[in-house]
N, C-alpha and C positions, 0 to 999 in steps of 0.2 A: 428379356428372358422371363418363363413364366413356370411359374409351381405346377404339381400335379392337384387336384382336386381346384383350381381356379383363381386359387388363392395370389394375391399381388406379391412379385418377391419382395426380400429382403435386402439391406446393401450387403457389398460381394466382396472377399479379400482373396485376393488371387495368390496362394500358394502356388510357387514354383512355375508350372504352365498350366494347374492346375485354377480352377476355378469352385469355389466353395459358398454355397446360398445358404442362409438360414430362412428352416422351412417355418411356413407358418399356423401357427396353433390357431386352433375353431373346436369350437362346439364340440365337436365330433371325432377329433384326428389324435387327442392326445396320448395314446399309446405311440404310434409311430411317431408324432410328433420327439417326444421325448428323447426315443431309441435314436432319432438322425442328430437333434440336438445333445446329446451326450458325444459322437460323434465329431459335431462340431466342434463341441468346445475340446475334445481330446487334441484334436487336428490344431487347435492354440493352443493345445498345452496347458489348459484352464479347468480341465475337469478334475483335477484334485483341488481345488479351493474348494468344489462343491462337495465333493465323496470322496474320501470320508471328511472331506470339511476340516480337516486340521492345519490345513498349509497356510500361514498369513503371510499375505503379498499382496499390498493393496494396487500395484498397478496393473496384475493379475485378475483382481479381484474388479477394480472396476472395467477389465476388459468381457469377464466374461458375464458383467451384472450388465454392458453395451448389448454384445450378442442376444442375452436375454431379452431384454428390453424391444430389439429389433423386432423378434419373434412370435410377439404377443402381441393381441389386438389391442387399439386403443382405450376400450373398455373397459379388460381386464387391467391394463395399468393403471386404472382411473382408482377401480376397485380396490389391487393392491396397494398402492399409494408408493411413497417414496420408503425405499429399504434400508438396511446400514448394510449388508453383504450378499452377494451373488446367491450363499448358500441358502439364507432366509427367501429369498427370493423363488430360487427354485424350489424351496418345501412350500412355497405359500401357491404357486402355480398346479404343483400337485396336490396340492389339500384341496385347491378347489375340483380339482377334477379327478380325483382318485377318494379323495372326500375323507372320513372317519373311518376307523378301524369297524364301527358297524356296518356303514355302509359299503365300505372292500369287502367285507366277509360276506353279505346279500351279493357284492357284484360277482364274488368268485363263485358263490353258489348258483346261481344264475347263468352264468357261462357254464359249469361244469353240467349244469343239466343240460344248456347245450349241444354241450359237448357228446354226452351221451347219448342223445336223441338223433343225432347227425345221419343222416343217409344220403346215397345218392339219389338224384332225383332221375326219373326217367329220359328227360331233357337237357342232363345236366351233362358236361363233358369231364372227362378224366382228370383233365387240367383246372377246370373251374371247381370244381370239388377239393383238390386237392388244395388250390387257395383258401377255399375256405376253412378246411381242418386246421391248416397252418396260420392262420389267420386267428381261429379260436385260441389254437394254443400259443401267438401270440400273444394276444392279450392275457391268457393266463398268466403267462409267466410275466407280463411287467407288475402282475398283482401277487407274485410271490409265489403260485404254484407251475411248477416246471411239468411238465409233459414229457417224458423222457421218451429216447426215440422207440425203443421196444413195442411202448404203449400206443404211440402214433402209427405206428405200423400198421399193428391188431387192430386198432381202430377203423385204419383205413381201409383194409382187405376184408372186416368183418360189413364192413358201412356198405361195400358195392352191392349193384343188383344181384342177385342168386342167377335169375335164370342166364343170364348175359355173360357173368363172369365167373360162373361156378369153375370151368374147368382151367380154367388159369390162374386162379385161386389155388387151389387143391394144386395144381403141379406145382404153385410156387412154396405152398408149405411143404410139400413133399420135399423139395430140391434145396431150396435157401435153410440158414437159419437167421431163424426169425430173432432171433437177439441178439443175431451182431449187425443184419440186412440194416442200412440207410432207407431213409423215408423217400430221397429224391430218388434211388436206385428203382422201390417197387413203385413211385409213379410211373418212372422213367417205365418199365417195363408193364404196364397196364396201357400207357399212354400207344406202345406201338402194337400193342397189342387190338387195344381198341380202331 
């Protein structure tokens, strides 16, 4: 069985008929990385030793410090060295990759210009756009700024082409409202529109 971006799995603990992989952390993937790995360890049952970290249970504690371990490349383990708890483990994983309170503040700054600058591109489709909005505001939000959906909306309707989608624009602020509409609703309705 193989991860998405190419990466080699991890070993697999079969829940129920269920089958559960821990995905693997890179360079590059630690946002989602995290989000599937919180996941994971909730699916054992192990993500309260980590957050808020107050639960002691060491057979707990060394299942989900296992999971972790699985997770991560051999480098970074090399890096972090041997831990006393899961939880140290997972702030030491994130510090490397989410870094210092300066450098979160540059990265959230840096995304939100992103974010703002965002348009569609001529070539781009409804659906691939819309990844990437949500995507942004993924990442925003594992760094602490939430994107509420109102704003994702406006974003989105305001980011499309004018000449292409002016008039399905305009009828859908006319018709919806815009502060209670879901994000997947007005793709959903751009996407067949397009």
């Amino acid at each position: 069985m193989s991860n998405a971006g190419g990466a080699a799995p991890v070993n697999v603990k079969e829940v129920g008929s269920t089958i559960v992989v821990c995905p693997m952390l890179s360079s590059t993937n630690y946002t989602v990385w995290a989000l599937r790995m919180k996941v994971v360890l909730k699916i054992h049952k192990d993500w309260t030793i980590i957050d808020p970290g107050t639960e002691k249970n060491e057979v707990k504690d060394y299942l989900a410090m296992g999971l972790l371990y699985q997770a991560i490349p051999e480098t970074l383990i090399m890096q972090i060295g041997d831990v006393e708890s899961s939880k140290v483990l997972w702030d030491a994983i994130k510090g490397r990759h989410v870094g210092a309170d300066c450098v979160k503040e540059a990265r959230l700054q840096t995304l939100m210009a992103e974010f703002n600058r965002l348009k569609l591109s001529d070539s781009e489709s409804i659906d691939d756009f819309a990844g990437r909005l949500s995507g942004l505001a993924s990442k925003l939000a594992a760094l602490g700024e939430v994107i509420d959906e109102m704003k994702l909306v406006k974003k989105f309707l305001k980011s499309l082409l004018r000449a292409k989608f002016i008039h399905i624009v305009a009828s859908l602020e006319q018709v919806l409202d815009l502060k209670s509409v879901a994000f997947e609703d007005d793709v959903g309705r751009l996407k067949a529109y397009e």
